[in-house]
C-alpha positions in Angstrom: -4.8 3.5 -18.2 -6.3 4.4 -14.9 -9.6 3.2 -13.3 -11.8 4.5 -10.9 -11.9 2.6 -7.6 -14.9 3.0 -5.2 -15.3 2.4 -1.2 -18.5 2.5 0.1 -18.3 3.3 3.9 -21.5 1.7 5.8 -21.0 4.5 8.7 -23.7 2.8 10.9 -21.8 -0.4 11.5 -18.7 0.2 9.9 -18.4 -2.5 7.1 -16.5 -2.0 3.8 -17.2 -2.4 0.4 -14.9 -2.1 -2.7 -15.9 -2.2 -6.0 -14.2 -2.2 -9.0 -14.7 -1.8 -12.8 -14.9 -4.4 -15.0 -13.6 -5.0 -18.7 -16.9 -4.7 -19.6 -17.5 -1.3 -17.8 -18.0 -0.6 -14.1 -19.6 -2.6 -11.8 -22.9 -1.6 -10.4 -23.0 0.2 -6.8 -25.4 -1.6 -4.4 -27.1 -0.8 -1.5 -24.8 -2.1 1.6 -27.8 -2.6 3.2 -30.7 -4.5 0.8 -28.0 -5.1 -1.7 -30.2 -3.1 -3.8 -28.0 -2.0 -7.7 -30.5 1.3 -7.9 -28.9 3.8 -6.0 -28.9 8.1 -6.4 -26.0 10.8 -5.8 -27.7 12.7 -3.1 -24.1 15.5 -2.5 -21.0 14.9 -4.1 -17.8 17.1 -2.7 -14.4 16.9 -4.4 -11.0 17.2 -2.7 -7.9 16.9 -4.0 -7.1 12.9 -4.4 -10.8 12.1 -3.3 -14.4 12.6 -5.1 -17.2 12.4 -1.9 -20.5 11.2 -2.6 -23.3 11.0 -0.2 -26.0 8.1 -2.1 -29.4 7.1 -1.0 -30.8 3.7 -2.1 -33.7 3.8 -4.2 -35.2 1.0 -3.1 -38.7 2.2 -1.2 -38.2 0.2 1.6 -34.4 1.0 2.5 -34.0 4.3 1.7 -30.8 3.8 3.3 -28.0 6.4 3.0 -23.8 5.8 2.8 -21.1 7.5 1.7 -18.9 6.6 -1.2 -15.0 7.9 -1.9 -13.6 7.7 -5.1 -10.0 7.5 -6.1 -8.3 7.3 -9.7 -6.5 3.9 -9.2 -2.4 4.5 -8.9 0.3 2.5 -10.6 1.8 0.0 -8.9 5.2 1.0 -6.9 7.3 -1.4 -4.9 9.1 -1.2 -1.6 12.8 -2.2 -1.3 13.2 -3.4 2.5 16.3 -3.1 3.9 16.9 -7.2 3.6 16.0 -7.1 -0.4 12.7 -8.0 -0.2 10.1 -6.2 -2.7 6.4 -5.4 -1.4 4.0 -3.8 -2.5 3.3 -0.5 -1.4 0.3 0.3 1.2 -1.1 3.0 1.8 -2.7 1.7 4.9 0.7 0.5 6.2 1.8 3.9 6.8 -1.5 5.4 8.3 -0.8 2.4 10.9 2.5 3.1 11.4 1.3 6.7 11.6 -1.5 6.2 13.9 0.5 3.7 16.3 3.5 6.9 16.4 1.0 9.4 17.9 -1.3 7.1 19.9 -2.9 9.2 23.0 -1.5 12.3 21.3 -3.2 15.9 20.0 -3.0 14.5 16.3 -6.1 14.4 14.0 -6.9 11.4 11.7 -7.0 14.2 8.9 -2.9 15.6 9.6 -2.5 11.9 9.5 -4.1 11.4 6.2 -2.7 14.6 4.6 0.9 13.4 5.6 0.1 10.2 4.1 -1.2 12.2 0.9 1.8 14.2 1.0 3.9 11.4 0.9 2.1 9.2 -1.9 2.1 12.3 -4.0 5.7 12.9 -3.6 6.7 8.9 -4.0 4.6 8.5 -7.1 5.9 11.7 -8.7 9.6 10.5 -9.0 8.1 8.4 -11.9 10.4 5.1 -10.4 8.7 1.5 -10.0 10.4 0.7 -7.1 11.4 3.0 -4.0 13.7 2.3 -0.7 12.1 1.5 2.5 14.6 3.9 3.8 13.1 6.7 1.8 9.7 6.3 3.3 11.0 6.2 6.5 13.0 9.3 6.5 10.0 11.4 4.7 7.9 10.3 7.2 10.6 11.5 10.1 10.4 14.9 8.8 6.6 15.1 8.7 6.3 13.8 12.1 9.1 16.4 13.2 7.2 19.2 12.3 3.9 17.5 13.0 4.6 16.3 16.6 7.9 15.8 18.8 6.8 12.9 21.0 5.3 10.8 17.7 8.8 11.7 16.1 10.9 10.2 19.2 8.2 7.0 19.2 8.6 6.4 15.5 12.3 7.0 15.4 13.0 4.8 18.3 11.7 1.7 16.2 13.0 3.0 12.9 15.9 3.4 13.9 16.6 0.3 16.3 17.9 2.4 18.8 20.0 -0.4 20.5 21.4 1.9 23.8 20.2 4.8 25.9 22.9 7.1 24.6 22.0 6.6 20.7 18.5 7.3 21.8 19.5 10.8 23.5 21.5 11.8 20.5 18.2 12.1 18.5 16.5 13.7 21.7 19.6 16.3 21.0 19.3 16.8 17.6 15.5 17.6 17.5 16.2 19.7 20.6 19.0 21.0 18.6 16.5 22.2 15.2 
């Protein structure tokens, strides 16, 4: 069984919220500001993997406005690191790795997140528990290839340990190469 998880974005100073249902039913949604429970759907937007709401407090003082996203929960997968270790998989760990690739480069937060959505997608539809680290990696090579050449090279270079200047020019050639 799936639940519904719920972030609540403050966009005025950038503080975050989660709330979660309960086994009694969900949890109420409060105001991030008054801490108000009474709050209204103002605009709600659906995407793909996200439900947009725009909510205004009802409280007559506040009135204050935020925007909530809303998620069907996933089932847990694990990560196989290369050592054996399990971990849990993050979602956020590979937007950082993603955003730290193509730093100070002409890539939007949204590619970012689609390749990112792209990725959990595939990953969760094999059906398996547990997936290699190697398999992430590699999937997010081949986004990054076609995404951006520089943020490929950045992320491959730690990836792949590149211990030498010549293994590191043998990837230059084989992305020159494609």
């Amino acid at each position: 069984m799936r639940s519904l998880y719920v972030v609540a974005y403050n966009r005025c100073t950038h503080y975050r919220w989660a709330y979660a249902g309960t086994l009694w039913g969900p949890s109420p949604l409060i105001c991030p500001t008054c801490r108000q429970s009474e709050t209204r759907v103002v605009d709600s937007r659906d995407d793909e993997t996200v439900v947009r709401r725009r909510r205004e407090c009802l409280d007559p003082v506040c009135k204050h406005r935020f925007t909530t996203y809303e998620r069907m929960e996933t089932p847990r997968l694990m990560v196989v690191k290369k050592d054996g270790r399990r971990e849990q998989y993050s979602r956020e760990k590979i937007l950082s790795g993603l955003r730290k690739a193509c730093e100070k480069r002409p890539v939007s937060e949204h590619q970012l997140e689609v390749v990112a959505a792209d990725m959990e997608r595939e990953l969760f539809a094999r059906g398996e528990s547990e997936v290699p680290s190697t398999t992430i990696g590699e999937k997010i090579m081949e986004a990054l290839r076609t995404l951006d050449k520089v943020a490929y090279i950045r992320f491959a270079s730690v990836y792949r340990s590149f211990r030498d200047v010549e293994s590191f020019q043998e990837e230059l050639a084989t992305l020159l190469s494609k």
